[in-house]
N, C-alpha and C positions, 0 to 999 in steps of 0.2 A: 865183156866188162860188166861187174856187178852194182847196184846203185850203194853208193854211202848209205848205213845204216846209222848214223845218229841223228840225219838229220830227218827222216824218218819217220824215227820214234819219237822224235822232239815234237813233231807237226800231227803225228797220227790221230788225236782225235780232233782236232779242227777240220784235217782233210777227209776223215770219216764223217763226220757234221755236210761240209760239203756236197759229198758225193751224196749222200742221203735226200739233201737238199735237189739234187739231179736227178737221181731216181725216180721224189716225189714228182718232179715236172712231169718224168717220161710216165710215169701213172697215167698222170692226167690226158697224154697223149693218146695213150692205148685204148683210153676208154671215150674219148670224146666224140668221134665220129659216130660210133654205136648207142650213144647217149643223146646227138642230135639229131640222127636218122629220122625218127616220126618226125619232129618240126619241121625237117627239109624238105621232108615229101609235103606235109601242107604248104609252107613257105616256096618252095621254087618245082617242087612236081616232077621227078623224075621214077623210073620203073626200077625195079629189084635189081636188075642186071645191070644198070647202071651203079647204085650201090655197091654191089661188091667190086665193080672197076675203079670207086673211090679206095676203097680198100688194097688192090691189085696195085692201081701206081704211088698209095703212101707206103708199099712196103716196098716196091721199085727202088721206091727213094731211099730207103734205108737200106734196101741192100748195096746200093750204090757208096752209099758212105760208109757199109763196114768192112766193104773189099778194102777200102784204102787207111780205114784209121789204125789199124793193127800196127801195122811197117811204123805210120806216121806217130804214134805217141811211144813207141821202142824209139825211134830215132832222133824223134826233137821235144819230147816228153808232153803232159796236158794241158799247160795253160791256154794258150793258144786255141786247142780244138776245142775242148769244152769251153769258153768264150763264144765260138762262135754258133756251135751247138745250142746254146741258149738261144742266142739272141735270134738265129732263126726262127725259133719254135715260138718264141715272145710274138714276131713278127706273122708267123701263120695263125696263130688266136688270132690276131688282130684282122686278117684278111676274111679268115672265117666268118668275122663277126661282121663284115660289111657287105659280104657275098649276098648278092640276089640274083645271080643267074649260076646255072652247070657247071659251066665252067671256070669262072673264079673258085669255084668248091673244089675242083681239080687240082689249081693252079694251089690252093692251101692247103692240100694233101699231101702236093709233091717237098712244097716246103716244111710240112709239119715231119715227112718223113724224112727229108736231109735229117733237120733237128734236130729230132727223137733217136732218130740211130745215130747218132752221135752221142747223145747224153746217154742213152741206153751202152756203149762200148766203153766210153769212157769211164764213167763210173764204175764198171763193173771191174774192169782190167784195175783201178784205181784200188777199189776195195780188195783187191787180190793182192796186187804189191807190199801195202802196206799192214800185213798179216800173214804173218808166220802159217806152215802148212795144218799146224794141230787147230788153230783159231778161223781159219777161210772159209770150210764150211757154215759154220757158226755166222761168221760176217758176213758172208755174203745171201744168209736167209734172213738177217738181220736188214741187208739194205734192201731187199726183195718186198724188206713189210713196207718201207716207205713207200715203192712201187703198189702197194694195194691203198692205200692211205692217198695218195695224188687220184691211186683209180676209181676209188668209192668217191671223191670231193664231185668231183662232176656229175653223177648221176644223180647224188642225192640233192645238189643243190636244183636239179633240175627237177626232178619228184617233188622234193616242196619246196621251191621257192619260184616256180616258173610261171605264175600265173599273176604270181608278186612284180617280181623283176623282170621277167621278161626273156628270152635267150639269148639278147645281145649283152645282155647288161653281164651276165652270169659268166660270157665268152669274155668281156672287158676283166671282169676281177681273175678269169686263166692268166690273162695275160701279164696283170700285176702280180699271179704266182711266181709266174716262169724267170721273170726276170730276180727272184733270190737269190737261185744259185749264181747266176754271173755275177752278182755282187762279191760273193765268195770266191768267186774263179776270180777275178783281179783283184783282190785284195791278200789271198793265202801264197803260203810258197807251197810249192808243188817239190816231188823227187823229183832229182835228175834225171834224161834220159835214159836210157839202158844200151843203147849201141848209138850212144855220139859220132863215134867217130865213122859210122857207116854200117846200114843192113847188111848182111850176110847171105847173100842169095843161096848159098850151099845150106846154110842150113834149117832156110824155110821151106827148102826142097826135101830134108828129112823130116821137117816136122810134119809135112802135107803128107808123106807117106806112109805114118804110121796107123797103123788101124786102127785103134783106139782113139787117136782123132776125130776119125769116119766117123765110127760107131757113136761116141759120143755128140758129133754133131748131126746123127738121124736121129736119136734120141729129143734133139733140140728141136729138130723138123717138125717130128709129131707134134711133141709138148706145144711149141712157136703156134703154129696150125689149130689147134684146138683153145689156147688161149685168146686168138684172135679171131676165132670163128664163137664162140661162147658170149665173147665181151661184143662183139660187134652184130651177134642176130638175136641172143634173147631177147631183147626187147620188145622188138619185133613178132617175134614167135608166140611170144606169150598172149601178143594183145591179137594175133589172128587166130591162133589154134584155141584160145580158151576166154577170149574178150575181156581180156586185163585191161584196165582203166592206163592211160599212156604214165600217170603219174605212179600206180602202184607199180608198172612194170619198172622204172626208172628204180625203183627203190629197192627192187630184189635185184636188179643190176647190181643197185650198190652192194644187197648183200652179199654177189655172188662176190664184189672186188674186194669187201669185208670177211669174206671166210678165207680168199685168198692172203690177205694180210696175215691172221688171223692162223692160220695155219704154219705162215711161214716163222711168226713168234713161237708157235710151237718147237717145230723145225729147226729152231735155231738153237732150242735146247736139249733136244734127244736126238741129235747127227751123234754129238759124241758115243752116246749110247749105242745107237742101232747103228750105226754106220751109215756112209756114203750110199751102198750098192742097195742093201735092206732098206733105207728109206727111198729111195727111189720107186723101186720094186712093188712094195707096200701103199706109197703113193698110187702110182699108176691102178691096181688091184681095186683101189677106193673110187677114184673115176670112172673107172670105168662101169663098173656099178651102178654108179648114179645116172651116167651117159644113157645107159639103157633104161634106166626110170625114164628120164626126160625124153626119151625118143619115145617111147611106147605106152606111156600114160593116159589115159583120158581127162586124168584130174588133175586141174589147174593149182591145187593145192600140194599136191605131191610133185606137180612140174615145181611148183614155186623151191618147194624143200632141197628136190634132186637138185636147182641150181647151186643152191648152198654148199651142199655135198660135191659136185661134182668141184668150184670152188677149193674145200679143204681138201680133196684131191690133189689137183695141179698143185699147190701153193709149193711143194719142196722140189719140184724135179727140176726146173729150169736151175735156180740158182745151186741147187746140189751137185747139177753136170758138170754151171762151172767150177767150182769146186776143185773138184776130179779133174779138169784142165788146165786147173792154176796149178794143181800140186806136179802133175807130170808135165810143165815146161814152164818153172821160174823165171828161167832166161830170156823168153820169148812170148810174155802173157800175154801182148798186146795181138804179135801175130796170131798165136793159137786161139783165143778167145776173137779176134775177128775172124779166124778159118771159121768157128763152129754157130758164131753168131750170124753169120752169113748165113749158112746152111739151114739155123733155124728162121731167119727171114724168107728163104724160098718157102718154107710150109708154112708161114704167114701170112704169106701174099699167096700162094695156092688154096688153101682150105676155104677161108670163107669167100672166094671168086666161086671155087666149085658150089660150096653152100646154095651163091647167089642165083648162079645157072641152074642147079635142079628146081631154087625153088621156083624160080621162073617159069620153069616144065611142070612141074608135080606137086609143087607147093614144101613148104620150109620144113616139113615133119620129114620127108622125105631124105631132105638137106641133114638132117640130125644124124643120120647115120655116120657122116665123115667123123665127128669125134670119138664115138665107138669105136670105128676101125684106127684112129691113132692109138687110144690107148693099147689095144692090142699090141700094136708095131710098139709101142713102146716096151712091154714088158717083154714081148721075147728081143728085140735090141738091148736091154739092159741084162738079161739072163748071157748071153755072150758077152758080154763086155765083161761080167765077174768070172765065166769062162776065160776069156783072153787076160787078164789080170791074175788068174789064179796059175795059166800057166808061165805067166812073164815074171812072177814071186819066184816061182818051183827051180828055175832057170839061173835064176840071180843067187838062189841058193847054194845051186849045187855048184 
């Protein structure tokens, strides 16, 4: 069953506004933990390897909520989930900000990760529906800038204005971010379901089995994996490997989350141009470059740059994959966009854990290598993917 398209179109940019407004939260998700990390080691004192296990159970959480929200927004559509996606995330700020021992820090990881991986599915599946196949990639690099915009708010407000306000004070105004979009989630109309009247177990079973699935969602492993190994240890890296000041490090955070924005306004205008597979490709190509600056460097000035770069690298691959996954199962965006964002949360939650244990052992330079060898994996996974595509065109043809 396909959703009514007038009312749709009638709603499409308020619920675009919306989901943007969702996106910006889950920014500010992505980047917060790796933005508060120096404070919590002075404030509550724990070792590296505990860090990245903050890291390891908020992506738990979120892959926990995207095995399930795929079926569940195909079946009884978004109000509801994104509703409570918010108001979770509204509620982990708020924990975060009272925490003074490990474990509550835990305890609002696990919650920031329900949250986040909901407003992160939701949105995204959101923006896909509601945009024809010529317009999605376009859209969906469009709502990816808000995701840098939520992800820059936090670090820069914590670069300058932490000495001012404080970092409780700066977690309180998260929390009166987060709660905008719920404002918009109860108050808009949302599309209808897409299978009201019951999931289709037959054919989440073809869609798990097509390879192009796979491939696209190890493409999102890597990308997932180095996005949240990047946002969650420069900080860090910068102020031990070259003695950056904790507030200037905060600020090239921001700019790495600013080239990410920043990139994907790009992005959002030359997909039509270069394509889906050529911008991806070409992405990957530009990180990975930079990855080996910032690994290999001795100068803190050229680490600073390579984050920026490495930065307008990422910015188009995640939401260009989905993309590519909205346009081959309209029918089913919610599931296929949770099969692959699942996939990209397991190399979320693995990369910067591994980061955490090398640098444990060897120290965080060491750790730098894991985003180099994603970009790798990524461009020969997208080099088969235009392989598998060029012969599934060739086929359809003949």
């Amino acid at each position: 069953m396909t959703e009514p398209t007038i009312g749709i179109r009638r709603s499409q940019p308020t619920l675009m506004v919306a989901a943007c407004a969702g996106m910006f939260v889950f920014g500010i998700v992505m980047a917060v933990l790796g933005a508060v990390l120096p404070s919590l080691f002075g404030k509550i004192g724990f070792s590296k390897a505990a860090a990245g296990d903050l890291f390891l159970v908020m992506n738990s959480a979120m892959l926990a909520v995207t095995l399930l929200f795929g079926p569940l927004v195909d079946r009884f559509g978004f109000r509801a989930f994104l509703m409570a996606s918010a108001f979770l995330v509204a509620a982990a700020f708020m924990l975060l900000t009272l925490a003074s021992t490990y474990g509550l820090v835990v305890i609002a990881a696990v919650v920031l990760g329900f949250g986040g991986g909901g407003l992160n599915g939701g949105t995204n599946v959101l923006t896909s529906d509601i945009h024809v196949e010529e317009k999605r990639g376009s859209a969906l690099n469009l709502l990816g800038v808000f995701f840098g915009i939520g992800a820059v708010t936090i670090p820069f407000l914590i670069g300058s204005l932490l000495s001012s306000l404080g970092l409780s004070n700066i977690l309180i105004l998260a929390v009166v971010l987060s709660l905008v979009p719920l404002v918009f989630f109860i108050l808009l109309r949302f599309p209808e379901a897409k299978q009201p009247q019951g999931f289709p177990l037959s054919d989440a079973a073809r869609i798990a089995r097509d390879p192009l699935l796979w491939l696209c969602g190890f493409v999102l492993f890597f990308e997932s994996g180095n996005e949240f190994t990047v946002g969650g240890w420069i900080s860090t890296y910068l102020q031990e490997s070259f003695g950056t000041q904790a507030g200037a490090a905060a600020l090239i955070l921001a700019g790495y989350w600013g080239a990410l924005m920043i990139g994907r306004i790009v992005a959002s205008r030359i997909v039509g141009v270069l394509g889906n597979a050529r911008l991806v490709l070409s992405s990957a190509l530009l990180a990975m470059a930079a990855a080996a600056v910032l690994r290999f460097t001795s100068s803190g000035a050229l680490a600073a740059a390579s984050v920026l770069f490495i930065g307008l690298g990422f910015a188009a691959i995640y939401p260009t994959v989905l993309a590519v996954v909205g346009n081959l199962f309209p029918r089913f965006s919610g599931t296929a966009f949770g099969f692959v964002i699942a996939v990209s949360l397991v190399g979320g939650m693995l990369a910067p854990w591994i980061v955490g244990r090398l640098a444990q052992l060897s120290g965080l330079r060491q750790g730098l290598v894991v985003p180099l060898i994603n970009c790798a994996m990524i461009i020969v996974l997208q080099l088969s993917i235009m392989r598998v595509m060029k012969r599934r065109t060739g086929r359809q043809r003949a």
